[in-house]
Backbone bond lengths (Angstrom), bond angles and torsions (degrees), N, CA, C in turn:
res aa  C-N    CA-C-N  psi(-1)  N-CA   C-N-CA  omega(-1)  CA-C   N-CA-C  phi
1 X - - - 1.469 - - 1.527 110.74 -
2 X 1.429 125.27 131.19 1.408 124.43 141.82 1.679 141.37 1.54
3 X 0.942 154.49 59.27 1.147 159.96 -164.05 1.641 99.25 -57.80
4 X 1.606 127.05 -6.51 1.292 118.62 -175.18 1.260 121.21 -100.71
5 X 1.260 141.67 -140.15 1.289 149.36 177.95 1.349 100.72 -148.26
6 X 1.640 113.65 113.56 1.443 112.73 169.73 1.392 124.86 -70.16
7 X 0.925 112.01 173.04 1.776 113.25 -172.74 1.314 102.96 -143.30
8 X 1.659 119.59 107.38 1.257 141.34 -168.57 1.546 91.50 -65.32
9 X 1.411 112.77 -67.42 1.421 121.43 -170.01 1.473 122.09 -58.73
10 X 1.143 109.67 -4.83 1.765 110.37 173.09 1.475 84.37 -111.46
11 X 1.277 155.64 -1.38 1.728 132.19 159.46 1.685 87.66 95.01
12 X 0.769 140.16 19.80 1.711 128.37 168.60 1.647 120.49 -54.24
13 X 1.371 99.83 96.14 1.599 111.66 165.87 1.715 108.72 -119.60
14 X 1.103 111.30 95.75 1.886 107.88 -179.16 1.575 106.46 -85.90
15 X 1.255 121.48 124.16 1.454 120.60 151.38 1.478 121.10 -41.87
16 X 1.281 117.03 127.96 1.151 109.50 -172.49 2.079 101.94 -123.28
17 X 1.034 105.84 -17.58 1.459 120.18 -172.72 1.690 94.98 -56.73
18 X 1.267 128.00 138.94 1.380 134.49 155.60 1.349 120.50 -64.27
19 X 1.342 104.22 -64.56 1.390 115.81 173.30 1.757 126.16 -52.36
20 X 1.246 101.48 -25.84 1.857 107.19 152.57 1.238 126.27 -60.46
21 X 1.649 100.02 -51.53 1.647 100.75 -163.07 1.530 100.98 -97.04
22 X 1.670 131.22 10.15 1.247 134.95 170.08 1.947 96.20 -87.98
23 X 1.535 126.87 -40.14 1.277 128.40 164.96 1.378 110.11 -43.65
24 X 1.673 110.08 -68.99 0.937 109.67 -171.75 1.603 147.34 -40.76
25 X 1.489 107.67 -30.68 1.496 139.09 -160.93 1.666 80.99 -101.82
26 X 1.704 141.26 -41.53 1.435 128.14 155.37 0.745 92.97 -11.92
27 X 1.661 102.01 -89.68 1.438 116.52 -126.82 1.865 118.46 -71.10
28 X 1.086 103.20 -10.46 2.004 123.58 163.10 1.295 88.36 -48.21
29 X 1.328 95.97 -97.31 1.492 116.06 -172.78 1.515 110.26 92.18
30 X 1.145 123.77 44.29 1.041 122.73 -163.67 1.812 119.05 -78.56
31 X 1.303 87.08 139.65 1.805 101.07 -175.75 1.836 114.07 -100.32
32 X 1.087 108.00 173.09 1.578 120.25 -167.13 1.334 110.90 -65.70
33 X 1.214 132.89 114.29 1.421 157.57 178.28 1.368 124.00 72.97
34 X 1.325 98.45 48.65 1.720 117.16 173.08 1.638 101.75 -127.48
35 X 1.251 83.85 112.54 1.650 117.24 175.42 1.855 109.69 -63.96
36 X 1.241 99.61 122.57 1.482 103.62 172.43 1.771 123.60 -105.90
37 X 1.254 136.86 125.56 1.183 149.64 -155.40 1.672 93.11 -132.75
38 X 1.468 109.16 96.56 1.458 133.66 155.00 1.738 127.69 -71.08
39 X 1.295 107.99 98.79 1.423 112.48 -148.06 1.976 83.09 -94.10
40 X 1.595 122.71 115.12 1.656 126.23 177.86 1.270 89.94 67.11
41 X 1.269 110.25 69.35 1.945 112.99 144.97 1.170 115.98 -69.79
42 X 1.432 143.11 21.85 1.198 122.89 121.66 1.507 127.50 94.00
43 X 1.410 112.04 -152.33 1.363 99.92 145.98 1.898 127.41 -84.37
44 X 1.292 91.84 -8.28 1.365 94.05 -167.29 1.409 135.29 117.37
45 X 1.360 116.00 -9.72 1.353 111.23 171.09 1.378 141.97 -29.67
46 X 1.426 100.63 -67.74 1.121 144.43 -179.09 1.690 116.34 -60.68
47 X 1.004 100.41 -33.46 1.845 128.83 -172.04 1.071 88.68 -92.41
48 X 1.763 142.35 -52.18 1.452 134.15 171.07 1.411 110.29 -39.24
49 X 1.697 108.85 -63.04 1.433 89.59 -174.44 1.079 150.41 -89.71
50 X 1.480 99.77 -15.87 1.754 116.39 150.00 1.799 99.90 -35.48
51 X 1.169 111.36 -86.90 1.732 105.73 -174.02 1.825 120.33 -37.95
52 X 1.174 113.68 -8.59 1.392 125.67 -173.30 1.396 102.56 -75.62
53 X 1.783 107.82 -55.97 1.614 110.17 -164.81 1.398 106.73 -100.36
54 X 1.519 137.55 -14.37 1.085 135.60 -159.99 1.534 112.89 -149.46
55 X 1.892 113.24 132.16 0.914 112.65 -145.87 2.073 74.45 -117.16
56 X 1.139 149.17 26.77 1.403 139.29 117.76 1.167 131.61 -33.71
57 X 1.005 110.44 166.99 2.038 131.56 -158.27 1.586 85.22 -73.38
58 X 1.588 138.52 117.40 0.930 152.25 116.18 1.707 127.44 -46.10
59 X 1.231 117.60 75.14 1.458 126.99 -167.82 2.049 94.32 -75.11
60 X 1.306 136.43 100.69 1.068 128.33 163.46 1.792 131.16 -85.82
61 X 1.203 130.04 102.03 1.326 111.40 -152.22 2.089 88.53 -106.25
62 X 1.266 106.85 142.79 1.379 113.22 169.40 1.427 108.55 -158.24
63 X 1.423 114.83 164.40 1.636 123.94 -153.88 1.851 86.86 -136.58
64 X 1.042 138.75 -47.51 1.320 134.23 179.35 1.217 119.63 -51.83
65 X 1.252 136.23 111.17 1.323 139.48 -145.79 2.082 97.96 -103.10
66 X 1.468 116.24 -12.64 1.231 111.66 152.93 1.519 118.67 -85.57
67 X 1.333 119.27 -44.83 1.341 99.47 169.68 1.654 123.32 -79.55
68 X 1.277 136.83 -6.34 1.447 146.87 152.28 1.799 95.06 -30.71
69 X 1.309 123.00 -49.62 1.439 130.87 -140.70 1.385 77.15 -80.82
70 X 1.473 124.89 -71.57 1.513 132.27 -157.54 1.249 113.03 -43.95
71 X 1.576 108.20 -60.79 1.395 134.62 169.99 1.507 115.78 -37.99
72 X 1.187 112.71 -32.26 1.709 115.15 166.13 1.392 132.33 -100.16
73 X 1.672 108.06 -9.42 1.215 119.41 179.75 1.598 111.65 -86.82
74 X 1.818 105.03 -13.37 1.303 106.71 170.52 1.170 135.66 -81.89
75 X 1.448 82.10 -33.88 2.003 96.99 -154.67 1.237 122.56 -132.23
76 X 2.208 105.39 28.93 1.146 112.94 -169.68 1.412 113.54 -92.49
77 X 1.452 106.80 -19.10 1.736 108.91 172.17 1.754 108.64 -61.92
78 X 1.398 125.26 -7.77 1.323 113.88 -157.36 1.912 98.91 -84.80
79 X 1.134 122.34 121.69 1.101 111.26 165.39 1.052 150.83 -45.12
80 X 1.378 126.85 -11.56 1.575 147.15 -128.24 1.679 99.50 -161.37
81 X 1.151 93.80 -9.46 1.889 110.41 169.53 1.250 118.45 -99.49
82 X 1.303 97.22 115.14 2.281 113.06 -167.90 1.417 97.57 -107.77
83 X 1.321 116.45 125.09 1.421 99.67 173.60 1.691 115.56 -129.17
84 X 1.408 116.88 106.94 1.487 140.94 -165.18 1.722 87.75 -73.28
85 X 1.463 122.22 121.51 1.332 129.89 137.03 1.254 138.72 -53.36
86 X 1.029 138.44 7.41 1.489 152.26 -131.99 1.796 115.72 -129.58
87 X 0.906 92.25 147.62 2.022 110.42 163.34 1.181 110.06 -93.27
88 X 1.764 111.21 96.18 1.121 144.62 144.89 1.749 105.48 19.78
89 X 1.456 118.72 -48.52 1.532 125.39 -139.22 1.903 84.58 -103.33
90 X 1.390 107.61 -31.63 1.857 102.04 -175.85 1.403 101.00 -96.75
91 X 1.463 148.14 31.75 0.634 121.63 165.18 1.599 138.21 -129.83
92 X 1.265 125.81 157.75 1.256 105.75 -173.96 1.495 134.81 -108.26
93 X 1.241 119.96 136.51 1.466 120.56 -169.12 1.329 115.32 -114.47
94 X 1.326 119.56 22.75 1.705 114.47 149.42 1.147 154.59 -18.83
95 X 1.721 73.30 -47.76 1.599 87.26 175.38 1.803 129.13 -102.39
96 X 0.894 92.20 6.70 1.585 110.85 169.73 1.205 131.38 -103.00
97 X 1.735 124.22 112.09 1.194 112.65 -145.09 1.759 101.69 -116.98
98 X 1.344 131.49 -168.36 1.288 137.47 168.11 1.520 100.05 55.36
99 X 1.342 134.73 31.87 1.217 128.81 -157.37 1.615 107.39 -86.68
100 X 1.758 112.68 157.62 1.594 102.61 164.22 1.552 86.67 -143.77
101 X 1.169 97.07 147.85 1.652 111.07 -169.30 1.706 101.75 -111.74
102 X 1.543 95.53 160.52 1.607 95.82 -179.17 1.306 90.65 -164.70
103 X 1.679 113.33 157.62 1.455 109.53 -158.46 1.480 102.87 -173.84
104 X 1.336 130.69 128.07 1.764 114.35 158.18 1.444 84.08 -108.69
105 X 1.147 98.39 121.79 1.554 102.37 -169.50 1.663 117.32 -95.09
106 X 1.415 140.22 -171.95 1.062 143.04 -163.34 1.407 106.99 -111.68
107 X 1.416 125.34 91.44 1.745 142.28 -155.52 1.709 103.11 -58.29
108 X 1.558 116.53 -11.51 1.730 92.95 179.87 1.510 78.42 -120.81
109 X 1.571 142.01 51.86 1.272 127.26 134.31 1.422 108.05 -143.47
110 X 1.421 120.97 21.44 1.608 126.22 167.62 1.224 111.03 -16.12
111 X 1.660 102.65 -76.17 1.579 111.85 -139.56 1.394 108.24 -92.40
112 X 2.104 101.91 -7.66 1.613 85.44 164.00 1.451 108.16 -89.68
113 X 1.364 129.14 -41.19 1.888 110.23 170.82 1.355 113.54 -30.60
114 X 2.032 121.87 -50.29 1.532 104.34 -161.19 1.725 94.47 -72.73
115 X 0.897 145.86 -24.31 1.165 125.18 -156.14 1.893 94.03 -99.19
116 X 0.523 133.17 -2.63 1.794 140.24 178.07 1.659 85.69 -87.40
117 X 1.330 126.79 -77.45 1.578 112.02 170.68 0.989 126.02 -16.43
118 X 1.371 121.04 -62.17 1.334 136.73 -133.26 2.058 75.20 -92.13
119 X 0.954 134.38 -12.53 1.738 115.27 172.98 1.823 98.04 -79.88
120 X 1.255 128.95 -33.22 1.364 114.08 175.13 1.505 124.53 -92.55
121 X 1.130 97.65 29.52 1.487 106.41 -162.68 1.667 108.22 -70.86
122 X 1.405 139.11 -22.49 1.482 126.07 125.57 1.334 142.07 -7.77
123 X 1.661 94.03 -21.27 1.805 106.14 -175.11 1.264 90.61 -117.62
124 X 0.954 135.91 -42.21 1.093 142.95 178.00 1.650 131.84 -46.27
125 X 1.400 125.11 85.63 1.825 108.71 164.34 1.424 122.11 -75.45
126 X 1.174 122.21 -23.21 1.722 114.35 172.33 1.061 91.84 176.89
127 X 1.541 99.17 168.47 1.811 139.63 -177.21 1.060 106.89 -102.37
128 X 0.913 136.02 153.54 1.162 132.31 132.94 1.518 115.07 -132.27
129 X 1.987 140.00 102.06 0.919 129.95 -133.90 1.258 100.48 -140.76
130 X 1.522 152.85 162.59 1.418 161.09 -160.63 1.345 94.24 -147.06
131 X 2.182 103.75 125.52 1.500 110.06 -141.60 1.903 72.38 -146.72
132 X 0.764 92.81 157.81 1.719 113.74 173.40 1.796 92.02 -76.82
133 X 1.583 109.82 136.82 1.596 102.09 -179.08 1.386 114.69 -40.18
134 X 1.837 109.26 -68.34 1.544 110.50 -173.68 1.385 116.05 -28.31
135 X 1.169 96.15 -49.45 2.159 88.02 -156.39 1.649 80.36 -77.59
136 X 1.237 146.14 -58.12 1.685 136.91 -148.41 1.808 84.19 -61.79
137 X 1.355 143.29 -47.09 1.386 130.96 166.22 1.672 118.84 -29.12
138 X 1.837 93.10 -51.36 1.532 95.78 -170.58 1.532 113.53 -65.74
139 X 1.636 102.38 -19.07 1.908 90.18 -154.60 1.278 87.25 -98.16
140 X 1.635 134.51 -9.06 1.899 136.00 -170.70 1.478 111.74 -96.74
141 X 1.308 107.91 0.67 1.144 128.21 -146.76 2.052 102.94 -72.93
142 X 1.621 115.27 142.88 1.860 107.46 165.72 1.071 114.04 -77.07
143 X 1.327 131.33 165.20 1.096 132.44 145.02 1.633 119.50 -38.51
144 X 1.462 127.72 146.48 1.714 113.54 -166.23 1.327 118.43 48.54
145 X 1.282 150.58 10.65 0.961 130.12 121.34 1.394 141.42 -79.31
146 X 1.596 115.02 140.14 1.743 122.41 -172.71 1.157 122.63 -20.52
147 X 1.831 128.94 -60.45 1.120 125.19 164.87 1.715 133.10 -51.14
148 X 1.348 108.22 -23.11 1.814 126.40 175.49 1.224 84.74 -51.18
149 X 1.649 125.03 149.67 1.412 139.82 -174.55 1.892 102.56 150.93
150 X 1.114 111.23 171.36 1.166 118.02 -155.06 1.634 120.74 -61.24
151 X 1.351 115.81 -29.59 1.401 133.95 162.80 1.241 116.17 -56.74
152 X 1.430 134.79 -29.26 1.629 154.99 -179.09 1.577 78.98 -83.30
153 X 1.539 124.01 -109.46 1.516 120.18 174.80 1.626 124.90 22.96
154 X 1.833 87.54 -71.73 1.630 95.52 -168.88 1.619 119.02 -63.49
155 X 1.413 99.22 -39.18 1.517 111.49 -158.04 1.271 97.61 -93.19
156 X 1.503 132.39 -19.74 1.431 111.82 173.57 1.560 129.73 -111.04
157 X 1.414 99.73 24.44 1.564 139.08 162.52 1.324 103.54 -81.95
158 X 1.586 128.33 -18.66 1.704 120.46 -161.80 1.875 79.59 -140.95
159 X 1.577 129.88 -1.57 1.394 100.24 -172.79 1.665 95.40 -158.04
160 X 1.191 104.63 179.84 1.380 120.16 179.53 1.334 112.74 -133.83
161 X 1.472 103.99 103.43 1.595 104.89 175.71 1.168 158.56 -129.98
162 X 1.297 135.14 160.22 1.825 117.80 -138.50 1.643 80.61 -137.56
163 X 1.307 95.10 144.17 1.494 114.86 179.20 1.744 100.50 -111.03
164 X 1.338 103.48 106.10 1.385 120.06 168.11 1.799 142.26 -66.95
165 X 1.235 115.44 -52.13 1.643 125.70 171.70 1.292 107.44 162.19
166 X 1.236 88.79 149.46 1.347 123.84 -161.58 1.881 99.77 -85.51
167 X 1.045 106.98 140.16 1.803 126.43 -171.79 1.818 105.76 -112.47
168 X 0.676 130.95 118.71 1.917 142.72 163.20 1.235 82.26 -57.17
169 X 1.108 103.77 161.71 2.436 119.47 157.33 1.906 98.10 -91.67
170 X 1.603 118.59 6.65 1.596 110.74 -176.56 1.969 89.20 -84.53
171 X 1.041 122.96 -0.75 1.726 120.82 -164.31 1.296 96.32 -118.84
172 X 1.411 126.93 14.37 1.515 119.13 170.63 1.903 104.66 -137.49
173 X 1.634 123.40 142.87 1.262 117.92 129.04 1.209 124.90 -109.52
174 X 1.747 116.18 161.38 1.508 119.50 -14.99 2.125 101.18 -48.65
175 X 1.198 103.66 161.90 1.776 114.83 166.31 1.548 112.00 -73.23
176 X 0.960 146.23 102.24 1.531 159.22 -126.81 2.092 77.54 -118.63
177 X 1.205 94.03 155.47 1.477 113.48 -164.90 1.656 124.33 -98.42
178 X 1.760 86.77 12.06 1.616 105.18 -162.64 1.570 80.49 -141.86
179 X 1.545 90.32 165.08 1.726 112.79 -174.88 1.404 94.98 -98.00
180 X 1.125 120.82 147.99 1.396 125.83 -173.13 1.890 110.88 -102.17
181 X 1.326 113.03 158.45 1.798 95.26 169.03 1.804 89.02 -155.31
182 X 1.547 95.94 151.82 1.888 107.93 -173.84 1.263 93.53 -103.13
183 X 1.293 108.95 126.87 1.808 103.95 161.14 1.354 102.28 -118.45
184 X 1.680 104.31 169.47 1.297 103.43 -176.76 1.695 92.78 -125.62
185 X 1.057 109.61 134.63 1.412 115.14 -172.52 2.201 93.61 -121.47
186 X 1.753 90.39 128.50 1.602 95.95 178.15 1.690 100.16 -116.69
187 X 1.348 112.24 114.05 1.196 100.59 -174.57 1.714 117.42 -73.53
188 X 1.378 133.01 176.15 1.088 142.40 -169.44 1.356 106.25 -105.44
189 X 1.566 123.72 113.94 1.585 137.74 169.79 1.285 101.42 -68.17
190 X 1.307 123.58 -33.88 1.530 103.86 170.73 1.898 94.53 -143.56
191 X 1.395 122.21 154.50 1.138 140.27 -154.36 1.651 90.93 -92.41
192 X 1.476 106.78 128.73 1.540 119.28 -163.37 1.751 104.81 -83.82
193 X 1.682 115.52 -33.82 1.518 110.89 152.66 1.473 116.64 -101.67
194 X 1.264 97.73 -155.12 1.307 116.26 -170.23 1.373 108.27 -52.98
195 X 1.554 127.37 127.86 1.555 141.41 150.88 1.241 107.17 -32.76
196 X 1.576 123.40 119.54 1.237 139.05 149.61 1.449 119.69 -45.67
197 X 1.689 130.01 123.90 1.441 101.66 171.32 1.316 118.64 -100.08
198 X 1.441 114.01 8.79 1.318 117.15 -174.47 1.131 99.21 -154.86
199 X 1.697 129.23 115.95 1.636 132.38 -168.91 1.626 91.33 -82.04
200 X 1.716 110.61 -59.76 1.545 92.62 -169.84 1.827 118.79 -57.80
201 X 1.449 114.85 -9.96 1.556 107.74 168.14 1.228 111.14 -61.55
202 X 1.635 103.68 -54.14 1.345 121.31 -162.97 1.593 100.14 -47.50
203 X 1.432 125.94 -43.79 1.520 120.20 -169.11 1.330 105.51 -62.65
204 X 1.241 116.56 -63.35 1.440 120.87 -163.22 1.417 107.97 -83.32
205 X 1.141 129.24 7.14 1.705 126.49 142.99 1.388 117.68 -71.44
206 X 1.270 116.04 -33.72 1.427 139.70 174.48 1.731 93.57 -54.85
207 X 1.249 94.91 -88.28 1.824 110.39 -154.63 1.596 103.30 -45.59
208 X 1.900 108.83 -53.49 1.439 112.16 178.24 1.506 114.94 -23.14
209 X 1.661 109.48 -83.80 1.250 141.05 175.94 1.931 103.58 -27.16
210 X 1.114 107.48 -54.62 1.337 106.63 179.59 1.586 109.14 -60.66
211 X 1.042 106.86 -45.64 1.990 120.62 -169.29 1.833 115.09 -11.28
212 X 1.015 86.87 -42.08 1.529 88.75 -170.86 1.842 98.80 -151.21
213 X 1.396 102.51 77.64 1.779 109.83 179.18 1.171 106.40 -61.56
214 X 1.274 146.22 36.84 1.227 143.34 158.58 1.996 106.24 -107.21
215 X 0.882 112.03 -37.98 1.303 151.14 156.92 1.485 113.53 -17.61
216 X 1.061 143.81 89.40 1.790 126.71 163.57 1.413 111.11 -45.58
217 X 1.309 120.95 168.76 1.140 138.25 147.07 1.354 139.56 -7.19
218 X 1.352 78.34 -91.86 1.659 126.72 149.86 1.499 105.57 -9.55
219 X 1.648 107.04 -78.12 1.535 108.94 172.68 1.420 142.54 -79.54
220 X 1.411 90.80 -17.98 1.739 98.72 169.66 1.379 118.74 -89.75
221 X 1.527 129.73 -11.66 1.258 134.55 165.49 1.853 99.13 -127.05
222 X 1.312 94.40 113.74 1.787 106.32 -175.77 1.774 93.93 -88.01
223 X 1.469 95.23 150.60 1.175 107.88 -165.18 1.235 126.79 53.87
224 X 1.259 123.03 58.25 1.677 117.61 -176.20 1.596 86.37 -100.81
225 X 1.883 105.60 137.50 1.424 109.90 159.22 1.498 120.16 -71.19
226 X 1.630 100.36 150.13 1.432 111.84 174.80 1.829 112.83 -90.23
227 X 0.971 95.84 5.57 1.477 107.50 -177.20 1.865 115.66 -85.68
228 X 1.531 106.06 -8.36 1.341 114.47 176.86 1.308 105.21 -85.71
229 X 1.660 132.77 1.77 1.267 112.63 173.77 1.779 99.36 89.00
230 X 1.005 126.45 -27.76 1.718 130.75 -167.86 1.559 108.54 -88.60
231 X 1.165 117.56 100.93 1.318 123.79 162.83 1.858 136.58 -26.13
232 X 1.432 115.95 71.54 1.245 108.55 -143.49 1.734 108.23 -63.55
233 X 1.130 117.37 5.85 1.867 125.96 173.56 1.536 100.29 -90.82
234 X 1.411 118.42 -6.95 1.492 104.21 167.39 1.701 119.28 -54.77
235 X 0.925 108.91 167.15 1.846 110.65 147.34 1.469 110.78 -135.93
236 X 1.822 91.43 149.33 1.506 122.15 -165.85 1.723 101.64 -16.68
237 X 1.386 84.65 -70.41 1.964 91.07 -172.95 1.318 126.58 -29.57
238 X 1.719 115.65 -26.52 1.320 123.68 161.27 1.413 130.41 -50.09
239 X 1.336 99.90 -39.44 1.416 121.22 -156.13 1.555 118.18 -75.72
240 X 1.471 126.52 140.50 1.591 117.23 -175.34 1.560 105.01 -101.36
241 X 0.949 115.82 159.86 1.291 123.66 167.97 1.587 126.97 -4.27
242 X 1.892 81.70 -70.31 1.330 104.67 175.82 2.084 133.43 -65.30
243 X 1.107 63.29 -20.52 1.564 85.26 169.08 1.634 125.92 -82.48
244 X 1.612 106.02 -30.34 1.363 118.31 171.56 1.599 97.59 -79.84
245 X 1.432 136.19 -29.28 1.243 136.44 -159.49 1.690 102.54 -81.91
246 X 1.407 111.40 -40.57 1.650 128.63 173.38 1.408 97.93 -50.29
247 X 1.305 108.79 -86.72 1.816 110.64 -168.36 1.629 111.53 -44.78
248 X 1.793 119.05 -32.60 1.467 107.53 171.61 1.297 119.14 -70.93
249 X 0.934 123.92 -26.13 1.726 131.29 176.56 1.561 107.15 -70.60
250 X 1.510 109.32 -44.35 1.448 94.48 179.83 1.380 114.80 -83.09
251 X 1.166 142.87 -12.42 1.398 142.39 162.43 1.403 128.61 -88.52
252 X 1.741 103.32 14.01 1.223 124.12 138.98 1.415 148.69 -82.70
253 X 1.485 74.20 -21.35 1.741 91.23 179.16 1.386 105.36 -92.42
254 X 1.200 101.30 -8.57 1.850 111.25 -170.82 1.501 107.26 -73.11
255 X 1.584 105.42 -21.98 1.763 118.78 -158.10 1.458 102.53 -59.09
């Protein structure tokens, strides 16, 4: 058992299974001078075995000011062990380069950590992150399929992503009430379509368009030109990437 006090309100689900977090640290696989940044180290598992096989920059970030204590009482002799005090969401990673991130992250602030990443994603070679199923559906998601919607759009305009395995709540305490899934998201050094010229357009062309998926085009973005070739009786769900990237560019130029 736990010797700590969980914290409903920070989302605390720790892996506790060996045989997960011995997969897990596989499937990294991490090579010589790639810095790792542990987003809710936790109790520590995971941070054990990272320090086991690899003598790289262990970046540990945690916000629990009881487990902060543990977390340093363990693993402060390790040389190669950095340990960031901080909330994930204020902080900055600029300056840290060759990075690979890893995380069972906190399910009612997912999608703002991945998208706070996804601004250093220059530093960044991959994620690898633990997502509540639904949303890891939304962000793995095809084009025309149910889960595809504007969060799929955003994040795989800035990433490339692979849906890894599926987690029971019997491999975590507390047992979280949802099935869990790891994706590994590789972000893009250079953008595989068309350059965005305006990210904040690009969002809210995104989200608009989604607003009401029953919805064409047509009506959820007023005034869309017919001159892009894009069928304005479509709806969003139709639409590829590149196609959301067309209409943001041209209603940039419109500004």
């Amino acid at each position: 058992m736990l010797k700590i006090k969980i914290k409903k309100e920070l989302g605390q689900n720790f892996i506790i299974k060996k045989g997960i977090i011995k997969n897990i640290i596989k499937i990294i696989n991490i090579k010589t001078y790639e810095h790792i940044l542990e987003i809710g180290s936790g109790i520590g598992l995971i941070t054990q075995k990272l320090l086991d096989i690899t003598k790289n920059k262990i970046y540990s970030i945690e916000i629990d000011n009881d487990l902060i204590k543990m977390l340093f009482n363990k693993f402060y002799f390790y040389s190669n062990y950095i340990f960031l005090k901080k909330d994930i969401l204020k902080s900055d990673l600029s300056k840290i380069k060759k990075l690979r991130v890893i995380g069972n992250l906190p399910y009612n602030i997912s999608v703002k950590i991945l998208l706070k990443l996804i601004k250093y994603k220059k530093n960044i070679k991959d994620m690898h992150l633990m997502f509540q199923k639904e949303v890891a559906m939304r962000l793995s998601a095809k084009k025309g399929e149910k889960s595809w919607g504007s969060l799929t759009v955003i994040i795989q305009y800035f990433c490339k992503v692979f849906k890894l395995f599926d987690l029971s709540s019997e491999n975590f305490i507390p047992k979280p009430k949802v099935i869990s899934t790891m994706i590994k998201l590789i972000p893009y050094k250079k953008i595989s379509c068309l350059r965005v010229k305006d990210k904040k357009t690009f969002f809210y062309i995104v989200k608009k368009s989604f607003s009401n998926k029953r919805q064409t085009i047509q009506k959820n973005l007023k005034g869309l030109r017919n001159s892009l070739n894009i069928s304005p009786k479509r709806r969003a769900k139709t639409l590829t990437i590149k196609e959301f990237v067309k209409i943001t560019n041209t209603r940039s130029l419109l500004k």
